[in-house]
C-alpha positions in Angstrom: 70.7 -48.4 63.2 69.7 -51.4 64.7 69.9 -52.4 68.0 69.5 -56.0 69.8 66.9 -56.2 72.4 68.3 -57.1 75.6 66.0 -58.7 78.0 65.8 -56.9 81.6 67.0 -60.2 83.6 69.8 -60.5 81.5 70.6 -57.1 82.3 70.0 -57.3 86.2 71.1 -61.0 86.9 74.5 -61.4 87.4 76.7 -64.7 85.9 78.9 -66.7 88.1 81.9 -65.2 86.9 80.4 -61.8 87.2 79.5 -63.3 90.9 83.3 -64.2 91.4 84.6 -60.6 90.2 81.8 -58.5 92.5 83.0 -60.4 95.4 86.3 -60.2 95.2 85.6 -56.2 94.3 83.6 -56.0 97.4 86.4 -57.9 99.6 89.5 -55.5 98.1 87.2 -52.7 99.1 86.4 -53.8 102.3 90.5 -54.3 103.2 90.5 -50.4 102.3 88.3 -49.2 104.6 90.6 -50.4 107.6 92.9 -47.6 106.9 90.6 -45.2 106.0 88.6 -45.6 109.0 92.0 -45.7 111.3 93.2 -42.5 109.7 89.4 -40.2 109.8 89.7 -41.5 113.8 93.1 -40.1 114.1 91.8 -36.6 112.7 88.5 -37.0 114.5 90.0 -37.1 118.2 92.8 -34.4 117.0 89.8 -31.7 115.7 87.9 -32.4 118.9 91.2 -31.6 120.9 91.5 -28.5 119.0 89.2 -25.9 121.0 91.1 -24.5 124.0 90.3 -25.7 127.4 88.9 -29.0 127.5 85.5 -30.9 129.6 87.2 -29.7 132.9 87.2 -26.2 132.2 83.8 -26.2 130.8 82.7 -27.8 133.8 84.6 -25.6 135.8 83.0 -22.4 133.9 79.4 -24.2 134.3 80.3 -24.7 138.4 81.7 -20.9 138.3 78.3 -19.6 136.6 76.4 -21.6 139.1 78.3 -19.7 142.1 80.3 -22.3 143.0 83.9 -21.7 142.6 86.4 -24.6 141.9 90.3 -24.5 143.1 93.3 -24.6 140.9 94.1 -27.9 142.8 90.3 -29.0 142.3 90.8 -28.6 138.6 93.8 -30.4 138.4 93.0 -33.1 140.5 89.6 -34.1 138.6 91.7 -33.4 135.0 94.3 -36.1 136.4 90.9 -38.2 137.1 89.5 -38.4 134.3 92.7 -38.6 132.7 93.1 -35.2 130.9 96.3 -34.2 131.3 97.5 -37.0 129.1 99.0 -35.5 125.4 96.1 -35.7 123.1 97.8 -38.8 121.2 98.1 -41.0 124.4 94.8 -40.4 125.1 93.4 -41.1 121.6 95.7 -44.9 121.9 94.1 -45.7 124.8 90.8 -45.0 123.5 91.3 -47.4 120.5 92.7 -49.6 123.1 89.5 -50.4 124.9 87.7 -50.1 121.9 89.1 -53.0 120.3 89.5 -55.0 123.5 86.7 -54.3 125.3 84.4 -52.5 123.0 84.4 -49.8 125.1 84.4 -46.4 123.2 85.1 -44.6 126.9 83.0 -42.5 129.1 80.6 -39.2 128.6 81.3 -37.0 131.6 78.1 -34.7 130.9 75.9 -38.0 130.8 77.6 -39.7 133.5 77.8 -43.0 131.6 79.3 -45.1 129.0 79.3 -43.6 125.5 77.4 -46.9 124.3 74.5 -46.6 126.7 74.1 -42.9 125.7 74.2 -43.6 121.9 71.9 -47.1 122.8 69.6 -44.8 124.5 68.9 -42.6 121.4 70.0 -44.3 118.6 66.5 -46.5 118.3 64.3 -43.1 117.7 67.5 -41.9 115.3 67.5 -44.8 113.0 63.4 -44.6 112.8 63.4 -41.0 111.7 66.7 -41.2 109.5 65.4 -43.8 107.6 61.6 -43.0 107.5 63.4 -39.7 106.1 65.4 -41.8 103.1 62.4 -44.2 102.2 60.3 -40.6 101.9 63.2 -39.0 100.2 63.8 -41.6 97.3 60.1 -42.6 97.4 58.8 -39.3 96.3 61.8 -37.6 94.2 62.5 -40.8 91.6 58.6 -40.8 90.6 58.6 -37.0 90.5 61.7 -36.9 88.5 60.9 -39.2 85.6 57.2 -38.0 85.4 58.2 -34.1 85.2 60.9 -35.6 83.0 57.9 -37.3 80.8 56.0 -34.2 80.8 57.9 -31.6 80.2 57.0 -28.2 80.1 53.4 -29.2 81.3 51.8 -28.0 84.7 52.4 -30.6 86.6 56.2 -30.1 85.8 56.1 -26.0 86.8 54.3 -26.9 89.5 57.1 -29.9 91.1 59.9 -27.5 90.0 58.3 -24.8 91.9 57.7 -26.8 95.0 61.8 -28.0 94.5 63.4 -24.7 94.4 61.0 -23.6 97.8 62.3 -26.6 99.4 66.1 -26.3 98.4 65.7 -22.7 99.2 63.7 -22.7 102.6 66.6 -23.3 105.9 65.0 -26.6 108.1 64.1 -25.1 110.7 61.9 -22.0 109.4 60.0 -24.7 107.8 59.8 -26.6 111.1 58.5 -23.2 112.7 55.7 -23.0 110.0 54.3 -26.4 109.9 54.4 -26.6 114.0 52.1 -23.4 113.4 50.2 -24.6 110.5 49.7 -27.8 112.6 48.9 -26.0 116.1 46.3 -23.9 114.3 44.3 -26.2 112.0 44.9 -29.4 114.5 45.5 -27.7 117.7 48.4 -29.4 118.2 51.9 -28.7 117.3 53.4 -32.0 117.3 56.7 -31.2 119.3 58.7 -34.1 120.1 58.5 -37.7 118.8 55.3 -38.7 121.2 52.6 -36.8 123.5 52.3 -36.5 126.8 50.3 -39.2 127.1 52.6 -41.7 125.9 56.7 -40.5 125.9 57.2 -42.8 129.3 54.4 -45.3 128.6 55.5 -49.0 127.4 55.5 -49.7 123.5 51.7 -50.8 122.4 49.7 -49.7 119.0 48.6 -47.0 120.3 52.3 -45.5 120.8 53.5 -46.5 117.4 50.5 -44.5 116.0 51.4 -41.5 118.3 54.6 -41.7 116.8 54.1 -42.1 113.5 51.7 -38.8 113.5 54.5 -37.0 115.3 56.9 -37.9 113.0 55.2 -36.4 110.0 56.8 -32.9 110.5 60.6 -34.3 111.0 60.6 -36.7 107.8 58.8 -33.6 105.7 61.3 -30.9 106.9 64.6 -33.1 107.4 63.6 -34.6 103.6 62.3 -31.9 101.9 65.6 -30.5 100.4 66.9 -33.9 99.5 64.0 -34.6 97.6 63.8 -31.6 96.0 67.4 -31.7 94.6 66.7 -35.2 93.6 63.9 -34.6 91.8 65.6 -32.0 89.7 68.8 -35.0 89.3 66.2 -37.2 88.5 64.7 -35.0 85.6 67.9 -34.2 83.9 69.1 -37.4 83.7 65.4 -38.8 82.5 65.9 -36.2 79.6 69.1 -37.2 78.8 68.1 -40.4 78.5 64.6 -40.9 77.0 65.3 -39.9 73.4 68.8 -41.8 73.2 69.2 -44.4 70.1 68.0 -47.7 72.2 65.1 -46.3 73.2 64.0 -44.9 69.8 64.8 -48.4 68.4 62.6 -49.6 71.4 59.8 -47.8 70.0 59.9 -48.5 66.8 59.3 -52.5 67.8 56.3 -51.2 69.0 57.3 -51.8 73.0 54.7 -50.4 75.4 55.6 -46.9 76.8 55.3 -48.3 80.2 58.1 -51.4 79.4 60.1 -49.2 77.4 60.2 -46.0 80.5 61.0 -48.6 83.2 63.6 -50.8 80.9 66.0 -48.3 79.6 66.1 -44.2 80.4 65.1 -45.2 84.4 67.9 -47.4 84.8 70.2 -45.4 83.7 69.3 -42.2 85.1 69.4 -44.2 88.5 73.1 -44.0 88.3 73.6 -40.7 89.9 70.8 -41.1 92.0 72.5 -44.5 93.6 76.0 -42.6 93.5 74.4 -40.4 96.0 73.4 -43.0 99.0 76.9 -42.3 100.5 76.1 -39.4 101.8 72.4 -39.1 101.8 72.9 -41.1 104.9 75.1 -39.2 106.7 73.4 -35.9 105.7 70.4 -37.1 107.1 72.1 -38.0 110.3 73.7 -34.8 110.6 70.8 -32.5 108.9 68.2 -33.2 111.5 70.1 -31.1 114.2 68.8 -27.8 113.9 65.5 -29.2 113.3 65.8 -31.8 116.4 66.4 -29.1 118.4 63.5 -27.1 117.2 61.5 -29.6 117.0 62.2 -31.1 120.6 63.1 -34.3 118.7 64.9 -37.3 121.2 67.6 -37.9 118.5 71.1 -37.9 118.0 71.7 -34.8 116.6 71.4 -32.5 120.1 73.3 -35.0 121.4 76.5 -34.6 119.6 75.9 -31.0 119.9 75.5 -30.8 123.4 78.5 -33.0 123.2 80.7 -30.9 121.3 80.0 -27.9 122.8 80.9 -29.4 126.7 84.1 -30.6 125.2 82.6 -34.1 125.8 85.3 -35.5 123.5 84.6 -39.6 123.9 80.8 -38.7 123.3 81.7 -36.6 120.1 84.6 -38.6 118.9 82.1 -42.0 119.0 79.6 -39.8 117.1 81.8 -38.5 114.6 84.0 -42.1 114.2 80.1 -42.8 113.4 79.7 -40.9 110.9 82.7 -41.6 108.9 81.9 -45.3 109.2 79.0 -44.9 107.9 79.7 -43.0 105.1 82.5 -45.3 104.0 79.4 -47.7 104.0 77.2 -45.7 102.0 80.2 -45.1 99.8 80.5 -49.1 98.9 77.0 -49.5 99.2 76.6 -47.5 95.9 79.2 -48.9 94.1 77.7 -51.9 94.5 74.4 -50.9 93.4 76.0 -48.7 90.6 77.8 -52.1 89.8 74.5 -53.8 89.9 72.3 -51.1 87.5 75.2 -50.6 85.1 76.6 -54.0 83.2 79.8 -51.7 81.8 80.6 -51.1 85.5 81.3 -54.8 86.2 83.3 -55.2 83.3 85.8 -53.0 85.0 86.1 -55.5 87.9 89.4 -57.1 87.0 91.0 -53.9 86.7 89.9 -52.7 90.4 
């Protein structure tokens, strides 16, 4: 059989019409999210409601613990303060309320401040390590992937898949535990936290963006490690699917380079599943560093929202988790447009979207 060569750009490059139908795709899908979003913040601020007792009574137990004792009337007076007694629904209305007015997405009682300023004041060091994390993740599982895929069966392959199942199989934070050790012992340092001593309240200068890029080798490794490794083995399966199909046989046979050939047709394709995946690759490395952040003494989001949720500090963890579902309705048409980019049949399906 005899297949036409297709040149890459043609491939890749998009016509005008194909620019009309993608944008118009991209707008339709955009109009759905409204709802979506609305509807996840609805369930978000009625799961958070759902524990008994709410941040009063937490901070009632906390005060009780401490060996000060708080009144009936005390309780109820600071619940009608911060608005608590409200049904869960009128409270959740006058959140959106001052979120679309004012931007305001309400106050944290255990921070003593607006939400914002609390998820301003970490989010910087969260976005750094989440997507230090991702560029790691993809960086070192698609090359992995097609070369074990390319040399199947040979050492290097045993070894990668070895190294894969460890990392899919080993929890975050007994790796965490093992490189602080490894780390403490061979470098004398364990590498807790995102900067030293020296530098956590200092101003921003070379010398802290170095300190911080050596502390952050431990989070990307352990926060990344099972991503990549479940990638990788994606990555190989599809590379073997795809490397002996007709087109890149013909290929071959017209005496293409290896190199052209590899890069041209089977790693396209086998990006599909790979891109599919960004949706929630970006929320699972959001939510995945927790355990580690907290092992690791990391100055992230993740303790945060824990600390959050377990005070019943339901502004706090309603932001955080309204967060989340943004983002992976994001991540969600983020890959569709990509898939929609990698895969011509894809935007042939436009019209009937």
């Amino acid at each position: 059989m005899n297949f036409p060569s297709i040149p890459i750009k043609r491939i890749i490059e998009l016509t005008g019409e194909d620019r009309i139908e993608m944008l118009q795709y991209i707008l339709r899908r955009i109009i759905m999210v409204i709802p979506v979003v609305f509807v996840i913040s609805i369930i978000v601020f009625y799961i958070i409601q759902l524990p008994p007792g709410d941040y009063v009574s937490s901070y009632a137990a906390k005060m009780s613990a401490a060996g000060e004792v708080m009144t009936q009337a005390d309780i109820a007076e600071m619940r009608a303060a911060l608005k608590l007694d409200q049904h869960w629904f009128i409270q959740y209305l006058d959140w959106m309320k001052n979120i679309f007015t004012d931007f305001n997405f309400g106050y944290s009682f255990s921070y003593n401040k607006p939400v914002l300023s609390v998820i301003n004041q970490f989010m910087a060091l969260t976005l750094i390590v989440s997507l230090a994390t991702m560029v790691f993740t993809y960086a070192v599982a698609i090359p992995i992937g097609i070369y074990c895929a390319v040399k199947q069966y040979s050492i290097g392959d045993y070894i990668f898949s070895a190294f894969g199942f460890l990392g899919m199989a080993t929890p975050h934070f007994l790796m965490a535990i093992i490189l602080m050790y490894l780390s403490y012992v061979y470098f004398g340092d364990p590498l807790l936290g995102l900067f030293s001593s020296d530098y956590a309240s200092a101003a921003w200068s070379m010398g802290k963006v170095l300190d911080l890029l050596k502390h952050m080798i431990i989070p990307i490794i352990v926060i990344g490690l099972a991503n990549t490794a479940e990638l990788i083995r994606v990555m190989r399966g599809q590379m073997l699917d795809e490397l002996n199909k007709p087109n890149v046989v013909t290929a071959r046979s017209k005496g293409l380079s290896e190199t052209k050939i590899l890069l041209k047709y089977p790693t396209r394709a086998a990006l599909n599943p790979i891109v599919s995946t960004l949706g929630w690759s970006l929320t699972s490395i959001f939510t995945g560093s927790t355990i580690t952040a907290i092992v690791l003494n990391l100055p992230i989001q993740g303790p945060v929202m824990y600390n959050a949720l377990l005070a019943q500090d339901m502004y706090l963890a309603g932001t955080w988790l309204l967060f989340m579902a943004v983002l992976t309705v994001v991540g969600t048409l983020i890959s569709d447009i990509l898939l929609a980019w990698l895969d011509p049949k894809i935007r042939t399906a436009f019209r009937g979207v």
